[in-house]
C-alpha positions in Angstrom: 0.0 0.0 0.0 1.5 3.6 -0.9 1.3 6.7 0.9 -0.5 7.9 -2.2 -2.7 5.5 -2.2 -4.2 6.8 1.4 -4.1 10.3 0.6 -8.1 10.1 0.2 -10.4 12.8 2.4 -12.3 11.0 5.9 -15.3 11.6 6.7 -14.1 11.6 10.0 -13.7 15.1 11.5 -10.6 16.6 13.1 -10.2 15.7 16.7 -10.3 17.4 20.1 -7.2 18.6 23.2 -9.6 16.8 25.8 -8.0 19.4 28.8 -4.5 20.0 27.3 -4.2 23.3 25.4 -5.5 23.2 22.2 -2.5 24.0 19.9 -0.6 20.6 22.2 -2.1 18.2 20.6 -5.2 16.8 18.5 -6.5 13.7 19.8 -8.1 11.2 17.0 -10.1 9.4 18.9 -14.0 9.0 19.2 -15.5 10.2 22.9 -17.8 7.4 24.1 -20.2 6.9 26.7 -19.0 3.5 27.4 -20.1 1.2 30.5 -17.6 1.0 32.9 -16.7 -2.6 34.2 -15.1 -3.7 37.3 -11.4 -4.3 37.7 -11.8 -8.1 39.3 -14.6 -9.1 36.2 -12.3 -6.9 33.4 -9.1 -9.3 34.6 -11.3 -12.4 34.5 -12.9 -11.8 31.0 -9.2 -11.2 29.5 -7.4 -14.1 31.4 -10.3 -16.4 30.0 -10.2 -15.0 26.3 -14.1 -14.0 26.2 -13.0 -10.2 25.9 -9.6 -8.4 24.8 -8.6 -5.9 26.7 -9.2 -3.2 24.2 -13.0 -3.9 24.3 -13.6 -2.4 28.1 -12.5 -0.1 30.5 -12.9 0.5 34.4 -13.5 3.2 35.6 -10.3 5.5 36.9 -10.4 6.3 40.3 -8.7 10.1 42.2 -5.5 9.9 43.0 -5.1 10.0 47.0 -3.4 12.4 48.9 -0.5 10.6 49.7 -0.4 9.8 46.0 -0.8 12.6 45.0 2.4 13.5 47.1 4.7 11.0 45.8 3.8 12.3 41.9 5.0 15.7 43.2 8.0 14.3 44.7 8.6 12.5 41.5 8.2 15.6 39.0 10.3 17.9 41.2 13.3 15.1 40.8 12.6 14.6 37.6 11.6 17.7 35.9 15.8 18.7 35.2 16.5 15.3 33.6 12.9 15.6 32.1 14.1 18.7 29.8 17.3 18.0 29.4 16.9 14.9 27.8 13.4 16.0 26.1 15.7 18.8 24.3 18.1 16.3 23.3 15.4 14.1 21.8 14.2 17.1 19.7 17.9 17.8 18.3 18.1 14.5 17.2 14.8 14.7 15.2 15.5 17.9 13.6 18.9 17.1 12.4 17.7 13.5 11.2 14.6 14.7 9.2 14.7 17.2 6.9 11.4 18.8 5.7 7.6 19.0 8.3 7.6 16.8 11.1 4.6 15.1 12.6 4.4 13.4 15.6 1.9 10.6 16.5 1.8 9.9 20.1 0.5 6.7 21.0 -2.0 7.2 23.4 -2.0 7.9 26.8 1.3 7.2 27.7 3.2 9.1 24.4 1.4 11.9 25.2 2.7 14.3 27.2 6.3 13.7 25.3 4.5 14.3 22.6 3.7 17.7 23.3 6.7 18.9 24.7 8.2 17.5 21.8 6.2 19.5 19.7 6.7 22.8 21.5 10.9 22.1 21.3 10.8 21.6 17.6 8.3 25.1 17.4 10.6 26.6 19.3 13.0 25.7 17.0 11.2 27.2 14.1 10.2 23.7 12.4 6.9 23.0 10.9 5.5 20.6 13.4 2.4 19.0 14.1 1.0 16.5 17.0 -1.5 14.3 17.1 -2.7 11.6 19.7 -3.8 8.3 18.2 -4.5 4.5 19.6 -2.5 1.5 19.1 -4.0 -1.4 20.7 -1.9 -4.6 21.3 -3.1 -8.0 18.8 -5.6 -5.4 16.8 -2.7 -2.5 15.8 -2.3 1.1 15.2 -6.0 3.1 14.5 -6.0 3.0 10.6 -8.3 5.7 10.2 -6.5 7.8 12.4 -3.2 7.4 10.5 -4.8 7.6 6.8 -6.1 10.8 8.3 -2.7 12.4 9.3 -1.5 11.0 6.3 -4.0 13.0 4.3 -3.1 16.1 6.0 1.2 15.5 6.4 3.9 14.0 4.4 4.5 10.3 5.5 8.5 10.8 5.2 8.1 13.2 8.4 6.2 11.0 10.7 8.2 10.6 14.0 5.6 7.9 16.5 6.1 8.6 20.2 5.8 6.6 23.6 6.6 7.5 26.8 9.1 4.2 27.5 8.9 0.6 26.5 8.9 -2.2 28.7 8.7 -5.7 27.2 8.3 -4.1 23.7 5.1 -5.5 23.0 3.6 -1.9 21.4 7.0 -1.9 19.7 5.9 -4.8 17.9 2.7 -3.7 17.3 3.9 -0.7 15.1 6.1 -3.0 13.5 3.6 -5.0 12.2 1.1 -2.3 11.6 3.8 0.1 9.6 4.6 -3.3 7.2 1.0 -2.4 5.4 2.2 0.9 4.7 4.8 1.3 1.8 7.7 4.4 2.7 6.3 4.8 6.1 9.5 4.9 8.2 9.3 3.2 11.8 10.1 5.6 14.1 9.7 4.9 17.5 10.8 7.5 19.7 10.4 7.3 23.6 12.3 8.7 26.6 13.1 5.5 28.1 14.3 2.3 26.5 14.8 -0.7 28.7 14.1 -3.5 26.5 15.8 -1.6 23.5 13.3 -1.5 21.1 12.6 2.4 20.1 14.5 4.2 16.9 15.2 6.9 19.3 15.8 7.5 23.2 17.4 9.6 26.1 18.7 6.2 27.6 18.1 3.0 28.8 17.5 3.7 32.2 14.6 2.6 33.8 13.9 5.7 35.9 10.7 7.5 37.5 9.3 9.2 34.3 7.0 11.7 36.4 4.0 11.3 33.9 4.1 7.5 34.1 2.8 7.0 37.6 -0.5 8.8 36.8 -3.3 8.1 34.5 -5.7 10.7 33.0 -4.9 12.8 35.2 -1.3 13.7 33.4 -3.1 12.5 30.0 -5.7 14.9 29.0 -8.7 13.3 31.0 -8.4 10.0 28.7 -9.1 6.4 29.6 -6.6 4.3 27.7 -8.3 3.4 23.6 -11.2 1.6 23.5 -11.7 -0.9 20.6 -15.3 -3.2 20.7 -18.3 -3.3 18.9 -19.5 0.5 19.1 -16.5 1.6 17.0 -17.8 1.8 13.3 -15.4 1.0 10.2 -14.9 4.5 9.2 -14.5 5.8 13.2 -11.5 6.5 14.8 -10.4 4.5 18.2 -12.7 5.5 21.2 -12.1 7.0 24.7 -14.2 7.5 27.8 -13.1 11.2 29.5 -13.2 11.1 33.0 -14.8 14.4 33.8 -15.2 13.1 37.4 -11.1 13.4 37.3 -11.0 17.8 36.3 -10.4 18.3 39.9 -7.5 16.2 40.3 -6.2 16.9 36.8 -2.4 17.6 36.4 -2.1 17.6 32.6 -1.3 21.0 31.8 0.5 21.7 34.8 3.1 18.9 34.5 3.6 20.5 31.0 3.8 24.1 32.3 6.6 22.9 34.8 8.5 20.7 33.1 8.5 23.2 29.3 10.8 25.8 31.0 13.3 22.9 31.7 13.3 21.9 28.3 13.3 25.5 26.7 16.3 26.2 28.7 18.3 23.1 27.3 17.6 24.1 23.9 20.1 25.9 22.6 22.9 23.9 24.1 21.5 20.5 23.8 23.7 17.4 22.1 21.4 15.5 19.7 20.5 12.3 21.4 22.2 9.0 20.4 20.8 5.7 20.4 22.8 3.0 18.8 22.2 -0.6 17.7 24.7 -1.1 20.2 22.6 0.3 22.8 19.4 -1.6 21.9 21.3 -4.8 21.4 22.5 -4.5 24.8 19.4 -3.5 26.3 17.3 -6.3 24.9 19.9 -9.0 25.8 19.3 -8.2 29.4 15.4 -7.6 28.9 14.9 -10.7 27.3 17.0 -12.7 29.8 14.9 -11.1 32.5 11.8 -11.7 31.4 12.1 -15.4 30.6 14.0 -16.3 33.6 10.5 -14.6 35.3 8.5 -16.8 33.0 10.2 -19.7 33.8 10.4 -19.0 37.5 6.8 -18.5 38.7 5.8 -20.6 35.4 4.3 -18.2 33.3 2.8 -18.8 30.3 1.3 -15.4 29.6 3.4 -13.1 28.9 1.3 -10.6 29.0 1.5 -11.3 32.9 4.6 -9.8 33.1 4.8 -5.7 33.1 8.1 -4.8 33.6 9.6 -1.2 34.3 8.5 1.3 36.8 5.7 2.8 34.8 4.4 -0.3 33.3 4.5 -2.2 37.5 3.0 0.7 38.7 0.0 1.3 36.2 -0.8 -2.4 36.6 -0.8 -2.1 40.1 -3.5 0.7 39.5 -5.8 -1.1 36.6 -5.2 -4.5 37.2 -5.0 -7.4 39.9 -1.5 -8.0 40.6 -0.1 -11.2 42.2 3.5 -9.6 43.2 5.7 -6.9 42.6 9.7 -7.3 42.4 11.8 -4.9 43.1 15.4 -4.2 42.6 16.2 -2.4 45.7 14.6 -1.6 48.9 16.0 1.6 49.6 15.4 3.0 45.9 13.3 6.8 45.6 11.9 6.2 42.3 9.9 3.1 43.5 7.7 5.0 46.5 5.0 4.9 43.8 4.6 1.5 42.8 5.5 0.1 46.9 2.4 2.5 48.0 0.1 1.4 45.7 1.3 -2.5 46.5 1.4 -1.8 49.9 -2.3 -0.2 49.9 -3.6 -2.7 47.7 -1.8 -5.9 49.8 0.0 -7.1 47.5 3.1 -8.9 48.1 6.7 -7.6 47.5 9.4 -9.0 46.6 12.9 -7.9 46.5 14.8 -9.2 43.8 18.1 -8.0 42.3 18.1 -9.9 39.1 15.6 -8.1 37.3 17.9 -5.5 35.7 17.2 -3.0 33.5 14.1 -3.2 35.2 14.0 -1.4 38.8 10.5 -3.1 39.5 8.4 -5.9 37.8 5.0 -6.6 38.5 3.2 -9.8 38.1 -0.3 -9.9 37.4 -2.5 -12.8 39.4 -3.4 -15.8 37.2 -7.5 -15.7 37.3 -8.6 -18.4 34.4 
């Protein structure tokens, strides 16, 4: 399939900013007014195959207080590395592609990347534009929501962003999606790499990304894409927003305070480097970490398996963990993940052998 070949009009109107300003970032996705499901009956209709994961959604609970705290704590550590290496990133785009540049964040968790991203390369006087869009493990990237930025911006540009990988299973995902699409480049750029899989990355380091211990509260008011039977052929991916969430949100605000780090860095900034050295290295020692896991506590789900602080913590909050592992007990960046474990009673482990990761968390076996 060519680019040309796409370049057709949609029927499908532009999108929406859901609460992030409205020149950060257009979100193709279709609101819903889906029904909610509980966590416990969610985990048991994926674990038995009678759902995918894609085809529900529970319903996002307010951060506590002392949650609330620790995300804080978090971006006031992290806000310096943030825009240092978030300036970096942008070098290396604009001195690798010549021409407009688009960026397609992969919703939620490329999101906020995405936009300050977008505002470095403005800053930097390039034609840029930022869009939001769904990729759903086993179903793909949202079709209709790429033909649509491919109507509207030369493919050649097209820079996809996530906020870290963990296994590499959305990694994958693009891979296999992008093979349909004839001179698309794959470019996968993230700010974390631990499993080595992205085109482009600050580092390897499995560290306490600030935005990846929250939920739609640092993503515009989103749930995570929705994929079932409500979704037409010619719609984009759908959404719930949590409107129950405004008075908790944090998504502009962790931009506000993170952007002057980021502006700052721009003018002296190296452009990032990322090497096939570097992901050969990283996903040597992924790999060997997640199937010693597997094989340990006999797992034959992958899926099971989230590793990296973001991805242990968010399955802490959305799904029903059996354990977490950590690499350390005395390490800041996991307060986040041992709250929510220790909240929730779930067991923790300590375990030094899951490097790169810092923590791992295993969800509960139900079917």
């Amino acid at each position: 399939m060519s680019i040309a070949a796409l370049r057709k009009a949609s029927d499908t109107p532009a999108g929406f900013s859901g609460s992030y300003h409205p020149d950060d970032v257009i979100f193709l996705l279709k609101p819903m007014a889906h029904k909610v499901i509980d966590i416990a009956e969610k985990e048991h209709l994926i674990q038995s195959g009678l759902c995918h994961y894609s085809e529900m959604v529970s319903q996002e609970k307010a951060p506590s207080a002392a949650y609330s705290a620790i995300y804080r704590s978090a971006l006031d550590t992290g806000k310096e590395r943030m825009g240092r290496e978030v300036a970096a990133m942008a070098a290396r785009i604009a001195s690798d592609i010549s021409g407009p540049i688009t960026l397609a964040s992969l919703v939620r968790a490329g999101v906020p990347l995405g936009i300050l991203l977008r505002r470095a390369l403005h800053e930097m006087d390039i034609d840029v534009a930022h869009y939001g869009v769904s990729i759903i493990r086993d179903r793909g990237i949202d079709a209709i929501a790429l033909n649509h930025i491919l109507n509207h911006r030369p493919g050649p540009g097209i820079v996809f962003v996530d906020g870290w990988t963990g296994k590499g299973a959305i990694s994958t995902e693009l891979e296999r999606s992008l093979a349909h699409y004839r001179n698309l480049p794959l470019r996968l750029a993230v700010l974390a790499d631990p499993c080595g899989r992205a085109w482009l990355a600050a580092s390897g380091d499995d560290w306490l990304i600030p935005s990846g211990i929250l939920g739609s509260t640092v993503s515009g008011l989103l749930s995570r894409s929705i994929l079932n039977d409500e979704i037409g052929p010619d719609d984009f991916h759908g959404c719930m927003i949590w409107d129950h969430l405004a008075p908790q949100d944090v998504s502009r605000a962790f931009i506000e305070t993170v952007w002057p780090y980021v502006r700052a860095n721009l003018g002296e900034a190296e452009p990032s480097v990322w090497t096939e050295a570097d992901r050969k290295r990283m996903s040597t020692a992924a790999t060997k970490t997640i199937q010693q896991m597997a094989a340990q506590y006999e797992v034959d789900n992958p899926n099971r398996i989230k590793p990296g602080i973001a991805e242990a913590t968010r399955a802490v909050l959305r799904r029903i963990p059996e354990k977490v592992f950590i690499a350390s007990t005395h390490d800041r960046d996991l307060s986040a993940v041992i709250h929510l474990a220790d909240h929730a009673g779930v067991q923790i482990e300590y375990n030094p052998t899951i490097e790169p990761y810092r923590a791992v968390t295993l969800i509960r076996k139900t079917s």
